[in-house]
Backbone bond lengths (Angstrom), bond angles and torsions (degrees), N, CA, C in turn:
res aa  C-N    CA-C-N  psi(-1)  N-CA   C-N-CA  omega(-1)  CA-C   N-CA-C  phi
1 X - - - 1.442 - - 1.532 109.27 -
2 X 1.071 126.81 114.95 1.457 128.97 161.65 1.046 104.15 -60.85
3 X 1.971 102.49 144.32 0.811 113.83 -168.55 2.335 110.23 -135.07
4 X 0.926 114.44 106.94 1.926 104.27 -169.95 1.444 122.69 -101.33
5 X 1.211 98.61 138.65 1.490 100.83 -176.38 1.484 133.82 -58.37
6 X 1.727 126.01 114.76 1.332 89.39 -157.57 2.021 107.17 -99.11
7 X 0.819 123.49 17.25 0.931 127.20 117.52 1.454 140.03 3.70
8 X 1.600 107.88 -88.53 1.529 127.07 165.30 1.742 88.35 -65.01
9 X 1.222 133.53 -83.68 1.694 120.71 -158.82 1.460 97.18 -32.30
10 X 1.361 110.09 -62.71 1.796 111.60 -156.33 1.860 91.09 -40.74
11 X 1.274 114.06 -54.54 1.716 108.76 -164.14 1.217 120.63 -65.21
12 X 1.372 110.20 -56.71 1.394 126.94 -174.15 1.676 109.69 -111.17
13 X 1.019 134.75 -28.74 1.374 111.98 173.48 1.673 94.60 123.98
14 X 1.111 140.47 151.70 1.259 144.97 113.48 1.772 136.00 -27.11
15 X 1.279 122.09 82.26 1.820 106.23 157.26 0.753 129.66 -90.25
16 X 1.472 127.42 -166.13 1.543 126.45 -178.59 1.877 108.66 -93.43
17 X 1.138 114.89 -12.31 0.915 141.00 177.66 2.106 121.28 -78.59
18 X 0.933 101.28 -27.09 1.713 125.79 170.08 1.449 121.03 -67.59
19 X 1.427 108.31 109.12 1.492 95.59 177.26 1.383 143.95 -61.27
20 X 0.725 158.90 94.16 1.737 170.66 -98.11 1.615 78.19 -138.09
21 X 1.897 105.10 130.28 1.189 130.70 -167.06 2.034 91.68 -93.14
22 X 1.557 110.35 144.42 1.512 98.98 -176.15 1.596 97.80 -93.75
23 X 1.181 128.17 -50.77 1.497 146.39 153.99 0.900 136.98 -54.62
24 X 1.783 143.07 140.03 1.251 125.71 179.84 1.263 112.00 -88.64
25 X 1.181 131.48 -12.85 1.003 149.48 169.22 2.030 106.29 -53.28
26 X 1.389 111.61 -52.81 1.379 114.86 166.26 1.814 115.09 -65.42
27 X 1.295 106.94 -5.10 1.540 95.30 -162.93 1.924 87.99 -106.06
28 X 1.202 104.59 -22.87 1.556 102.58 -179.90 1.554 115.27 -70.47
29 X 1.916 94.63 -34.30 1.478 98.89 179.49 2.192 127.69 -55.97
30 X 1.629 89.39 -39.38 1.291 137.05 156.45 1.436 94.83 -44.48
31 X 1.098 131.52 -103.54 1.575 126.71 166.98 1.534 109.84 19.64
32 X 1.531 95.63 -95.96 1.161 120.97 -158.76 1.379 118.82 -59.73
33 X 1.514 107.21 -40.87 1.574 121.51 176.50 1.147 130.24 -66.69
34 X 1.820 110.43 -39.99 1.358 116.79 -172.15 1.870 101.38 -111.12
35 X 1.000 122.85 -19.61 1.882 117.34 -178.30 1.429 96.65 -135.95
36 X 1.536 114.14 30.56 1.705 97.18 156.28 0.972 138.24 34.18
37 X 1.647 104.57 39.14 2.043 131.06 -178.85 1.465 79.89 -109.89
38 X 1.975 110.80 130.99 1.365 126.92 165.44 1.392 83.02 -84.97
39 X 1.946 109.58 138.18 1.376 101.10 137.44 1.318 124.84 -132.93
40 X 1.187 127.38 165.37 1.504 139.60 -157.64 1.581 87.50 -82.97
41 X 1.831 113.94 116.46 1.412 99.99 149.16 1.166 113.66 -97.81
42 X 1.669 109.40 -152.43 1.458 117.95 -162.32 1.577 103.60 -78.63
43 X 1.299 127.37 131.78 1.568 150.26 152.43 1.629 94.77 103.12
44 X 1.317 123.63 13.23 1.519 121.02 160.29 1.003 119.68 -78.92
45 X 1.554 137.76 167.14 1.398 169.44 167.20 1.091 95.66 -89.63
46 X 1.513 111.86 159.41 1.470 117.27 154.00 0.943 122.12 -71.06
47 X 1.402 135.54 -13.17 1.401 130.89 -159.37 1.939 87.67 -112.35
48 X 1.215 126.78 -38.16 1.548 125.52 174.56 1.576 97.40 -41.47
49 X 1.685 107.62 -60.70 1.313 98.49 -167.90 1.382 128.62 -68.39
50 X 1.185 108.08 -24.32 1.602 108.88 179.54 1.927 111.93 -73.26
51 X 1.112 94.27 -26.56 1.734 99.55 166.99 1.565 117.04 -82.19
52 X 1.318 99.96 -32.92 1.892 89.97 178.07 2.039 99.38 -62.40
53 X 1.495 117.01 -60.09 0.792 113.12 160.06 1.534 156.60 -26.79
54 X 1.321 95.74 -23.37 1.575 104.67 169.80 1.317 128.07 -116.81
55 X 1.966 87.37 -5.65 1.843 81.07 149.11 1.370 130.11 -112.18
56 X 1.569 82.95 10.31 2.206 79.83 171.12 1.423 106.08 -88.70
57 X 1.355 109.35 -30.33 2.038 120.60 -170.77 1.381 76.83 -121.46
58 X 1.629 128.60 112.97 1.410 133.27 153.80 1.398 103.52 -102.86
59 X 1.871 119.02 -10.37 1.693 112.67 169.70 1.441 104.73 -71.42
60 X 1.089 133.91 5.86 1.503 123.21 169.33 1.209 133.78 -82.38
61 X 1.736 103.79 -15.35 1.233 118.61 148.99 1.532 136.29 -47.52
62 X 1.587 97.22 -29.03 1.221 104.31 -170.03 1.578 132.22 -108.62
63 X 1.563 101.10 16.94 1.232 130.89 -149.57 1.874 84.44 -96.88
64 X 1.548 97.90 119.22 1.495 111.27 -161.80 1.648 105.79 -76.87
65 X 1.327 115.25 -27.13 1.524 108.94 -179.97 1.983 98.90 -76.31
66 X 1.125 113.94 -52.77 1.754 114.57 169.38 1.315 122.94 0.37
67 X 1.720 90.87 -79.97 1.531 142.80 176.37 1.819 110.21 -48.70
68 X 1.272 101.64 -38.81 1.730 100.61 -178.67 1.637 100.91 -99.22
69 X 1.346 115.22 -33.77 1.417 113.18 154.81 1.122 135.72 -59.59
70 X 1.089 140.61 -36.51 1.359 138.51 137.80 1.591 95.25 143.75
71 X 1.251 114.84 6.25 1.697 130.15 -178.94 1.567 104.63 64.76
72 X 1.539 123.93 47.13 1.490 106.63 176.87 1.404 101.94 -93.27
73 X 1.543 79.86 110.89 1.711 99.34 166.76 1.254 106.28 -85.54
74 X 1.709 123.95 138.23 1.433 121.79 162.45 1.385 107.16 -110.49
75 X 1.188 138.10 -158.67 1.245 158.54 -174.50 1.833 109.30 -122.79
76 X 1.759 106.62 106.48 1.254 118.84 -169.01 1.760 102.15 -105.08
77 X 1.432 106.99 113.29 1.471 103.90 159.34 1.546 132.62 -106.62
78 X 1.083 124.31 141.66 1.439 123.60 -151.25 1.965 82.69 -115.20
């Protein structure tokens, strides 16, 4: 089952042309890679995940709105 970020719809819209994730597993990767949302997979902690996360994307550290925000990440379910 494909699966799309809504996210990308909310911003830009859906085309026919847009890749549609087959796995959620690809849409988490997506997550993390392209809008710099850690998410908790299966048999993680919150705190596992926020460290796996900041050393695969350590530019997220540096992300100036974050940084003045204080980086509160919550936990987003779709």
């Amino acid at each position: 089952m494909a699966v799309a970020c809504k996210i990308c719809i909310k911003s830009k819209g859906v085309r026919g042309s847009d890749k549609l994730f087959e796995t959620q597993e690809e849409l988490n990767d997506h997550l993390e890679s392209y809008h710099h949302m850690p998410v908790i997979r299966k048999g993680e902690s919150k705190e596992e995940a926020i460290k796996r996360f900041l050393e695969n994307y350590p530019a997220a550290r540096k992300c100036p709105k974050c940084i003045a925000e204080g980086a509160p990440w919550t936990k987003i379910t779709f």
